[in-house]
N, C-alpha and C positions, 0 to 999 in steps of 0.2 A: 710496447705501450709507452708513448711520452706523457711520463708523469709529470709532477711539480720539479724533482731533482734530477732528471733525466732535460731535461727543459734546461738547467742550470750549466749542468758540466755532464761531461760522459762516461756515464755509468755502464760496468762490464761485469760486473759481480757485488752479489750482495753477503756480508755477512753475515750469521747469525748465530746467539746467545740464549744462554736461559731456557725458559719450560716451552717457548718455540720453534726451539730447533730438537725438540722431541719425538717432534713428530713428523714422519715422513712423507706423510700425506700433505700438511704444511707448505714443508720444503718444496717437493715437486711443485705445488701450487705457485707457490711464490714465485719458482723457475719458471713455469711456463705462463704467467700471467704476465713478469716483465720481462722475459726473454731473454733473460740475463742468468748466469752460472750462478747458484746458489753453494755457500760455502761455511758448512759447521766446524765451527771451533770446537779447540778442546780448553775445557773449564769454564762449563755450561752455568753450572750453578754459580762458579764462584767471578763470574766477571766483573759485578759491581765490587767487590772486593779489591779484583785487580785493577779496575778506572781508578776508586779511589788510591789505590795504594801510587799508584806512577801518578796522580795526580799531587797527593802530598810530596812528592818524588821531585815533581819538575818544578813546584810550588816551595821545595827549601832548599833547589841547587843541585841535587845527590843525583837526577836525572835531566838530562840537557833537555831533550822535548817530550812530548806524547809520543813521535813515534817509536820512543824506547818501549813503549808496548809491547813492540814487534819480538823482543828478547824473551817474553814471556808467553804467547798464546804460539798456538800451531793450527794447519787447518787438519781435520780430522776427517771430512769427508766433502768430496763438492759435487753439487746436481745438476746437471746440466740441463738446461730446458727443451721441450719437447716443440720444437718450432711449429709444428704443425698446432698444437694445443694451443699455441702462442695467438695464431691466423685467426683462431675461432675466438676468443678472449677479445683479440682488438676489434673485430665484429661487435662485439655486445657493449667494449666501450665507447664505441661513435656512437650507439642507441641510445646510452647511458647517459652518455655530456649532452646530446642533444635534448633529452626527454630532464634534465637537471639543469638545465639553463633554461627552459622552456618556459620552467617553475620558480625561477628566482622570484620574481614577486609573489608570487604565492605563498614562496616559504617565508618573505618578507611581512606577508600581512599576517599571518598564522604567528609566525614572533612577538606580535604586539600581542596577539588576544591573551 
């Protein structure tokens, strides 16, 4: 599926954080709708915790960049996507953009009322 950042650069894996990578039903979705490895970190909860922390980090010197991240998180689990699950998903989003652009004015003039 070429999304907006698949469109951009080349995207092989996604990661994820917080009360979304909870669920595994999620994750597979995720995998198999862009076809790419999905990858649960560990310290779900506390990630905004850790951005901020290596952000104040790279923000007074004590951490050369963000990718010092990388010394703090692990990945704890990765889902691999189900290609064939993939085939059927990009199916429904050519219906999708074409029935969503169809209606750009529609949704244009619905905006004003």
């Amino acid at each position: 599926m070429q999304g907006i950042f698949q469109a951009k650069s080349n995207i092989c894996d996604i990661n994820v954080i917080g009360g979304l990578a909870q669920s595994d039903v999620i994750l597979h979705l995720l995998a198999d709708i862009y076809g790419v490895k999905v990858r649960k970190l560990n310290y779900l909860e506390e990630a905004t915790s850790i951005g901020a922390a290596v952000a104040a980090g790279v923000g007074s010197g004590l951490l050369e960049d963000f990718s010092e991240v990388n010394k703090f998180i692990r990945i704890k689990e990765e889902i691999m996507p189900n290609m064939a699950n993939h085939g059927e998903y990009e199916k429904v989003k050519k219906v999708f953009d074409k029935s969503y652009y169809a209606l750009l004015d529609i949704y244009e003039e619905l905006s004003k009322i």
